[in-house]
C-alpha positions in Angstrom: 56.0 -6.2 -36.1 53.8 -4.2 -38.4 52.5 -7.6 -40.5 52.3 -9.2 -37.4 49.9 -6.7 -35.3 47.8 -6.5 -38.9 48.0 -10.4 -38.5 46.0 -10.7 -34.6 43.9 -7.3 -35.6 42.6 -9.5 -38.8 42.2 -12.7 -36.6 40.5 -11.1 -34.1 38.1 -8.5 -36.4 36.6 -11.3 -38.8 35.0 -13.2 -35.7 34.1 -9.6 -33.9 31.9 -8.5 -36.5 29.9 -11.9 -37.4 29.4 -12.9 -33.3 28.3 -8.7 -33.1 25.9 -9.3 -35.8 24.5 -13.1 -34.6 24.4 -11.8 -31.1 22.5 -8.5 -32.3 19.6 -10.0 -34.1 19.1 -12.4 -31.3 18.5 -10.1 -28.8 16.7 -7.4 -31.5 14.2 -10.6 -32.2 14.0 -11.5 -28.6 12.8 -7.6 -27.6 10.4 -8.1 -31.1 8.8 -11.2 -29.2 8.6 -9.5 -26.5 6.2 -6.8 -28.0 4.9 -8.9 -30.7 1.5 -8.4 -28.6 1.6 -4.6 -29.0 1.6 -4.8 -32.5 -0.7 -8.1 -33.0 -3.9 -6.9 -34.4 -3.7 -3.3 -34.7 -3.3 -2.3 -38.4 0.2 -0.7 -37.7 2.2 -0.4 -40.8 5.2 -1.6 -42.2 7.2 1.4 -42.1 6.2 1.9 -38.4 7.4 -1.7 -37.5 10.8 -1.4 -39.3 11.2 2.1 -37.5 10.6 0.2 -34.3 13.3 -2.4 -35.1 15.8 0.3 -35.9 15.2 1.8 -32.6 15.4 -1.4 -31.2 18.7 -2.7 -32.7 19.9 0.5 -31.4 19.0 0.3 -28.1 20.7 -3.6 -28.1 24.0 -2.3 -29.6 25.6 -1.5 -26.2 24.5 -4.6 -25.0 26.2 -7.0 -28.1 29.1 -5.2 -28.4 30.8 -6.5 -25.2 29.6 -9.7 -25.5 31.2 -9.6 -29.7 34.1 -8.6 -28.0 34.4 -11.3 -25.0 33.6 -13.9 -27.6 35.7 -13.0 -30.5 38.8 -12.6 -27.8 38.9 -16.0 -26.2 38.3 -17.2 -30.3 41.2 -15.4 -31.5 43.3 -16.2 -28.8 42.5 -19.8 -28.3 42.8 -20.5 -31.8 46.1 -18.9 -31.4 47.3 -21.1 -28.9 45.7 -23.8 -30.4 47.8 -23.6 -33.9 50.8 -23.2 -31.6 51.2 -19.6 -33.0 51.7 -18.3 -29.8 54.4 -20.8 -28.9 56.6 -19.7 -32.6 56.3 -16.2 -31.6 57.7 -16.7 -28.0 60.3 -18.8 -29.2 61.4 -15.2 -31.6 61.5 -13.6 -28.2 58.0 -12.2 -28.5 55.6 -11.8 -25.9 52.6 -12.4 -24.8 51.8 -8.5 -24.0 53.3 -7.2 -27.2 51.4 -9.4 -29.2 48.1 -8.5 -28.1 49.0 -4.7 -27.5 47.0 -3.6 -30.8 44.2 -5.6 -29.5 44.2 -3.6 -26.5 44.3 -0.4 -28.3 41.4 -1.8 -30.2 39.0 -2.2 -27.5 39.9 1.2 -25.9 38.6 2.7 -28.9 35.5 -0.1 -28.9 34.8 1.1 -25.0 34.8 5.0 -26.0 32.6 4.2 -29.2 30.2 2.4 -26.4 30.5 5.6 -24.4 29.8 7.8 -27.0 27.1 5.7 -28.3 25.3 5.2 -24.5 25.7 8.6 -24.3 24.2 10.0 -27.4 22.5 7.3 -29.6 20.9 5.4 -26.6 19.2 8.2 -24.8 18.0 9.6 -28.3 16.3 5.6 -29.3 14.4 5.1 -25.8 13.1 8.5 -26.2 11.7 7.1 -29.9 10.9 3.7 -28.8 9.2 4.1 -25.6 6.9 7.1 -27.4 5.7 4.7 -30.2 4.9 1.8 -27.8 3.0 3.4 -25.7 1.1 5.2 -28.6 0.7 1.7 -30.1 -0.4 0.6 -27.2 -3.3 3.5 -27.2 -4.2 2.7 -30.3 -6.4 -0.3 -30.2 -7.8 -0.4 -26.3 -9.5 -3.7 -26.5 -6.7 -5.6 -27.3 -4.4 -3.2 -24.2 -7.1 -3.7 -21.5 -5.5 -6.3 -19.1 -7.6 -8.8 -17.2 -7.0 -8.6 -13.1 -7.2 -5.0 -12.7 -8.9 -1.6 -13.4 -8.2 -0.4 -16.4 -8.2 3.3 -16.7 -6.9 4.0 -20.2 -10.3 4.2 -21.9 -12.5 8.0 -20.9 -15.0 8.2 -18.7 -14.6 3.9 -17.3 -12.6 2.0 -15.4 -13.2 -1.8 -16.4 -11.8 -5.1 -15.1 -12.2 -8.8 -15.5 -10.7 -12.0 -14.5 -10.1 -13.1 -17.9 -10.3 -12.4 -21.6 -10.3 -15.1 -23.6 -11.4 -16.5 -27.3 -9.7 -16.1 -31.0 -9.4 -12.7 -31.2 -9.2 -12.3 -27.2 -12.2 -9.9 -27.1 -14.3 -12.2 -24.6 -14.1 -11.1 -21.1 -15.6 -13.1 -17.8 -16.6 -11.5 -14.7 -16.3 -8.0 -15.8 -16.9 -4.8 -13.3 -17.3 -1.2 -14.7 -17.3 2.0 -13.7 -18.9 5.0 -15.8 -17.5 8.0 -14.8 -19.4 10.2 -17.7 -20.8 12.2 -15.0 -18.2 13.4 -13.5 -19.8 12.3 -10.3 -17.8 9.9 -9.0 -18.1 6.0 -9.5 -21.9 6.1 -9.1 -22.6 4.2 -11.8 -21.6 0.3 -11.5 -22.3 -2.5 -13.9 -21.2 -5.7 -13.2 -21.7 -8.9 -15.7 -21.0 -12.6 -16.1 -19.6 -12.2 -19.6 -18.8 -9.3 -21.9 -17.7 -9.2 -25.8 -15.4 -6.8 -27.2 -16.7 -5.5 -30.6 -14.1 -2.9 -32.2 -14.0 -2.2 -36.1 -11.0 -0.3 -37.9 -11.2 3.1 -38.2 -14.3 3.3 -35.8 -14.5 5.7 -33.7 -16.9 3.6 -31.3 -15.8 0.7 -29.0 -18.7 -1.1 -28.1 -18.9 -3.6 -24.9 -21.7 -6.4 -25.3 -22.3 -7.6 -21.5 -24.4 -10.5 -20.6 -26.2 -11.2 -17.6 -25.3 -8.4 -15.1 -26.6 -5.8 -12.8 -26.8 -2.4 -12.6 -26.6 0.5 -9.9 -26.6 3.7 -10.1 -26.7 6.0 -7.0 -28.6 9.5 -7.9 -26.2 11.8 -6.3 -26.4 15.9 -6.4 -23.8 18.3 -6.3 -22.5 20.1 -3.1 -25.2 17.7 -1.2 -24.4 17.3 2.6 -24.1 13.9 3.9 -27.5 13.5 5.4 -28.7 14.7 1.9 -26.9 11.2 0.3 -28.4 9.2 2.4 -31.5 9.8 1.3 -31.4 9.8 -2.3 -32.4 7.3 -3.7 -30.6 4.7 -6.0 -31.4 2.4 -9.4 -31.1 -1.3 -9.6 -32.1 -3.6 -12.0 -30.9 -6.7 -13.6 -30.1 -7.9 -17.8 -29.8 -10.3 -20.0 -28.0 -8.0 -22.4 -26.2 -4.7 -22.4 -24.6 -2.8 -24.7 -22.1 0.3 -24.0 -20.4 2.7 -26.9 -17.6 3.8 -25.5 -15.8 7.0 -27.9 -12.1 6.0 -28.0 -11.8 8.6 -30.8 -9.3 10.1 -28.6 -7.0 7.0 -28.1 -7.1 5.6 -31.6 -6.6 8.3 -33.6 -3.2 10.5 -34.0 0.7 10.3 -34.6 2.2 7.0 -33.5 5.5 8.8 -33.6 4.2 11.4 -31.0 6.6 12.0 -28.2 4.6 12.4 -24.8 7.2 11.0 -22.5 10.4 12.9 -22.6 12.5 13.4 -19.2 12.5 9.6 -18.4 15.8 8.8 -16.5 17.1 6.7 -19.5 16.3 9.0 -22.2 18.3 11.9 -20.7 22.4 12.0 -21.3 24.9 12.3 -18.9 24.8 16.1 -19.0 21.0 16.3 -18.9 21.2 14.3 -16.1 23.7 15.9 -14.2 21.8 19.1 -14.5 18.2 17.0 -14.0 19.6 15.1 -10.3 20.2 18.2 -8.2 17.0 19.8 -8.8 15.6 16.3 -8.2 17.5 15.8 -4.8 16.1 19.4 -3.7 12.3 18.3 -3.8 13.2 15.1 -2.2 14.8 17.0 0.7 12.2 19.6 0.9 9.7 16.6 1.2 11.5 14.9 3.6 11.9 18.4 5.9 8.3 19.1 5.1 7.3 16.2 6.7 9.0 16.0 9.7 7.8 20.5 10.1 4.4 18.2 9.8 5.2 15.8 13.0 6.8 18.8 14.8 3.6 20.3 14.9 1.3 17.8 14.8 2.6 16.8 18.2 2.6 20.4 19.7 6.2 20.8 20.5 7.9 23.9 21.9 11.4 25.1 22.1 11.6 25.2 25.9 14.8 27.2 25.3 13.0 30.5 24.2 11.3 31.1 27.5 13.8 32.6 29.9 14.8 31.4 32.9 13.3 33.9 35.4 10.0 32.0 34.3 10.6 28.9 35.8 8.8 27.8 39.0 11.7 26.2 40.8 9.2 24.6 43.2 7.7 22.6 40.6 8.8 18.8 40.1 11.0 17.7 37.7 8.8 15.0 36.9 5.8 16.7 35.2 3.1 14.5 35.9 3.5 15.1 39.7 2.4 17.9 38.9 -1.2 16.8 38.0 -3.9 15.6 39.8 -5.2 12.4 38.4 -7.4 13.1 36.1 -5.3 15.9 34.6 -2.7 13.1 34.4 -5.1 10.7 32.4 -6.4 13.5 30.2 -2.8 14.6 29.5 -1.8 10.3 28.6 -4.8 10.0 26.4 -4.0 13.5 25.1 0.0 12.1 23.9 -1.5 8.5 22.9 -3.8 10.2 20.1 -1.4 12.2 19.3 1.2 9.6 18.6 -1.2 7.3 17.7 -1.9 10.6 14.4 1.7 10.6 14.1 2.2 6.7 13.4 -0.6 7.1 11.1 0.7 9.8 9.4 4.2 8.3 8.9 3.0 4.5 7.6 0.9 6.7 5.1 3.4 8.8 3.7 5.9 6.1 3.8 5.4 4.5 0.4 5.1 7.8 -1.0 8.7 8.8 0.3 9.6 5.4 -0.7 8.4 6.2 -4.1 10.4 9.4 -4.2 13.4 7.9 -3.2 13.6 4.9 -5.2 12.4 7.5 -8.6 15.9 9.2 -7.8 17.7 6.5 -7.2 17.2 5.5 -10.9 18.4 8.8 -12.0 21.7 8.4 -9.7 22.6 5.1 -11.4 21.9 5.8 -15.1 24.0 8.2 -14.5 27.0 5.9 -12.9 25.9 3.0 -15.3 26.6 5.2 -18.3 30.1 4.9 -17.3 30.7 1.3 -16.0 29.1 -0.2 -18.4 31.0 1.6 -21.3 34.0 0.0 -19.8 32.4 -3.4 -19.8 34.3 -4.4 -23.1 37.8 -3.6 -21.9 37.5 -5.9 -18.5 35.7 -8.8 -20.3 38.3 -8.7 -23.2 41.0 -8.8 -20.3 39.1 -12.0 -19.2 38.5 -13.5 -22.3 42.1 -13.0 -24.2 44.1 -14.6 -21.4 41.4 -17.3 -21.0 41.5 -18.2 -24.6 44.6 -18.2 -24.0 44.8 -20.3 -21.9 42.3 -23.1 -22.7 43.7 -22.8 -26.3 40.8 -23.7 -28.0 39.6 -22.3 -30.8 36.0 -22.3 -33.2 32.7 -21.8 -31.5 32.2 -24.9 -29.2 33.9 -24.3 -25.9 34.2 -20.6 -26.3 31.1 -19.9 -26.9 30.2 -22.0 -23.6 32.7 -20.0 -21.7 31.4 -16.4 -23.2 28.1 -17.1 -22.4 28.8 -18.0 -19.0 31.1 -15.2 -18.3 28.9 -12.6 -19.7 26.0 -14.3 -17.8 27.5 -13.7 -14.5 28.6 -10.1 -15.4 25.0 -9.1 -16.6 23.9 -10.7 -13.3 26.4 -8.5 -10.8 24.9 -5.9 -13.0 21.6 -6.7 -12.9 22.0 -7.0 -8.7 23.5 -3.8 -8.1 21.4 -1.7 -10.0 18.3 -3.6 -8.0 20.4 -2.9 -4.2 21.0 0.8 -5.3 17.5 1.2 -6.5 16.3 0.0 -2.9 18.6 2.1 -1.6 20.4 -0.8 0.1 24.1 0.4 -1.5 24.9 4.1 -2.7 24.2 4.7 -6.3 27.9 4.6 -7.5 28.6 0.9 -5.4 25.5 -0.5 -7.0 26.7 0.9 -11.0 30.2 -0.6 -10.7 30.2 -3.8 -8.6 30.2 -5.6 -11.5 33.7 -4.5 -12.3 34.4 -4.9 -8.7 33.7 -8.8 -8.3 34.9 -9.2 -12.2 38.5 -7.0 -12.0 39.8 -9.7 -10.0 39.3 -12.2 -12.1 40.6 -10.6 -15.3 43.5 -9.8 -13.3 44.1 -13.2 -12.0 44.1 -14.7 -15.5 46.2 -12.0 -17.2 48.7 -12.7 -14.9 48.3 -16.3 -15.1 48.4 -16.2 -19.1 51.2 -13.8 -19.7 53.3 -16.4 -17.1 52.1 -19.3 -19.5 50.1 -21.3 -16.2 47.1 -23.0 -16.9 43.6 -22.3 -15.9 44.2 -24.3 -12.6 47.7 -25.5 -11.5 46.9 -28.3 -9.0 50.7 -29.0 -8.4 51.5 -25.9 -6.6 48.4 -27.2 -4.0 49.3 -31.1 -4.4 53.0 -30.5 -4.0 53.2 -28.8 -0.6 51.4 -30.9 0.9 53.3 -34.2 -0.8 56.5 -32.4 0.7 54.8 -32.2 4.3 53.9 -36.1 4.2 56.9 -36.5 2.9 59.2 -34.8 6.2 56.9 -36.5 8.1 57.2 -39.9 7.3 61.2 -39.4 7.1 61.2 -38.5 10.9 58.9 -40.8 12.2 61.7 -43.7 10.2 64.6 -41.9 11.9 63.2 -42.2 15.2 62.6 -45.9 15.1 
């Protein structure tokens, strides 16, 4: 028995670690495309780059690892079944469960070193990563500006433009600014046709070249009353070329290690973020009680109960506007409508912001139940993928491959889809984490039991013959009648 578990452990270990590693460099150079633009043109060193793969590779270990394991299970297993080395073992009265026992042992400790590592290592490399892409980011802001919206990254301006175009992608067209160096407000407003970004290494200078604009600048005062803006007076004039320094001596410089962000949801473990969530739900519920304390008074309600009832004029009518003349009735209407009217107001503009709030800890809640589904991913897809290997027996890396990638598609999807319904707030937090394994446990059920019964992936007979049998009865009374 001994030679024989060492026999599957081998089968199934030598295709575990090369589809692991295949699987881990394609998704480590798919998250490198991905920020190739962060690093395109910016001087950033070697050293830096092959820190940020490292971080990388260790954020995408979680994710290979069940996908090694799906695939090299339905491998093993089909190539197994495929050699008929499954059939010589159940003929010594060996079965199907005993012979992948050490298997099973083998992925419980593959789940708990996922656990461990989403737990420890994961937290630790999205606190590393996220830091030195968005200090790489920083460090060259002509190339981070992004055309379509107001750019606020670089002091004292807010630009945008509709597109930036050209080799080096340093031509802009249409291009607004705002120069805030005042500290004023946006009184100053440039607006141009085109604009050329001109930025050198190691210069503490970014300079913006703009052709054929306008500019306005409104001469406003400190502490001036309103009737004081209105009359002073503005500047206007028109160019054929302008040119802005803009000191980004601040953004370029510094550590690109430098860690800024810190308490992000996904850089926090399981303990942090059992002891971050509470204090998290607090604020949320003081917000929400905060707000409706707002509405209670915005509205002028009193507790009728405090006022005893010795004060009450019984000959008044229970219907309070009969108690009015007319136009105390139309002053009190109006009165409610404004103030309903501020309440309605009020509520549609806090009602992204609790939105906001809601959907921030919602994030929390299922990083914090993800940690744990998904460290279980690798035992319920190698309960799908043994039995299905199993039972297709095929071996190599045509059809399982097809089948792994499909499976493990779907999963990620489920996955993918919870997470987005809990985030909305659409399912609780835990439901959202772990329907995944609720809409896949039924299926690795299904074809465990179906594999460890030796049936096939589909046995049409027990459908086909029924109904033969029916058709059959029927035909046989219909001839004894006539």
């Amino acid at each position: 028995m001994k030679t024989l578990d060492k026999y599957i452990l081998k089968s199934f270990l030598q295709p575990f670690f090369a589809t692991f590693l295949i699987i881990l460099f394609v998704l480590v150079m798919q998250a490198l495309w991905l920020a190739f633009e962060s690093f395109a043109g910016k001087g950033i060193s070697l050293g830096i780059i092959l820190k940020f793969l490292w971080y990388t590779t260790l954020l995408m270990a979680p994710q290979a690892l069940p996908i090694g394991v799906l695939l090299s299970s339905i491998m093993t297993l089909g190539g197994l079944s495929e050699n008929y080395e499954f059939a010589a073992t159940k003929s010594a009265g060996i079965s199907l469960p005993r012979m992948v026992r050490p298997l099973v042992f083998l992925t419980l400790f593959l789940s708990a070193v996922n656990f461990v590592f989403l737990n420890n290592v994961y937290p630790y490399a999205m606190l590393k990563q996220l830091n030195m892409k968005m200090n790489i980011k920083k460090k060259q802001p002509s190339i981070a500006l992004v055309a379509g919206s107001f750019n606020t990254e670089l002091p004292k301006f807010q630009i945008k433009f509709d597109e930036k175009y050209g080799e080096d992608d340093n031509l802009l067209k249409k291009v607004m600014i705002y120069d805030l160096s005042d500290q004023n407000g946006n009184n100053k407003i440039i607006t141009a046709e085109k604009g050329k970004i001109v930025s050198n290494e190691g210069s503490r200078y970014m300079t913006l070249v703009l052709e054929n604009g306008h500019y306005f600048e409104h001469h406003k005062k400190n502490r001036a009353t309103f009737k004081e803006r209105q009359k002073m007076p503005a500047s206007y004039a028109e160019f054929d070329e302008y040119t802005i320094n803009i000191d980004i001596s601040s953004l370029s410089g510094g550590d690109l290690e430098e860690e800024k962000y810190k308490t992000q949801y996904n850089m926090l473990s399981l303990n942090q973020l059992k002891d971050t969530i509470p204090s998290m739900k607090r604020e949320y519920d003081a917000f929400i009680v905060s707000r409706s304390k707002n509405l209670f008074l915005n509205v002028d309600i009193e507790d009728l109960h405090t006022y005893p009832d010795s004060l009450v004029n019984k000959e008044l009518s229970l219907n309070i506007l009969d108690n009015f003349n007319l136009r105390e009735k139309q002053n009190i209407l109006n009165s409610s409508k404004s103030k309903i009217d501020r309440s309605i107001s009020s509520d549609k503009s806090n009602k992204d912001r609790l939105k906001k709030k809601r959907k921030y800890l919602n994030l929390y809640d299922i990083e914090f139940y993800n940690r744990v589904a998904f460290s279980l991913s690798c035992l319920l897809l190698f309960f799908i993928g043994a039995p299905l290997g199993s039972i297709i027996r095929k071996g190599g890396m045509g059809l399982p491959m097809i089948l792994a990638i499909a499976i493990y598609v779907l999963y990620f999807f489920t996955n993918t889809f919870g997470r987005n319904l809990a985030e909305e707030s659409s399912v609780t937090a835990i439901t959202g984490s772990w329907l995944s394994v609720f809409l896949m446990l039924p299926l690795a059920i299904t074809l465990t039991i179906r594999a460890s019964k030796d049936k096939g992936l589909f046995d049409f007979k027990s459908f086909i013959n029924p109904l033969i049998n029916l058709l059959k009865n029927i035909f046989s009374k219909k001839e004894k009648t006539t």
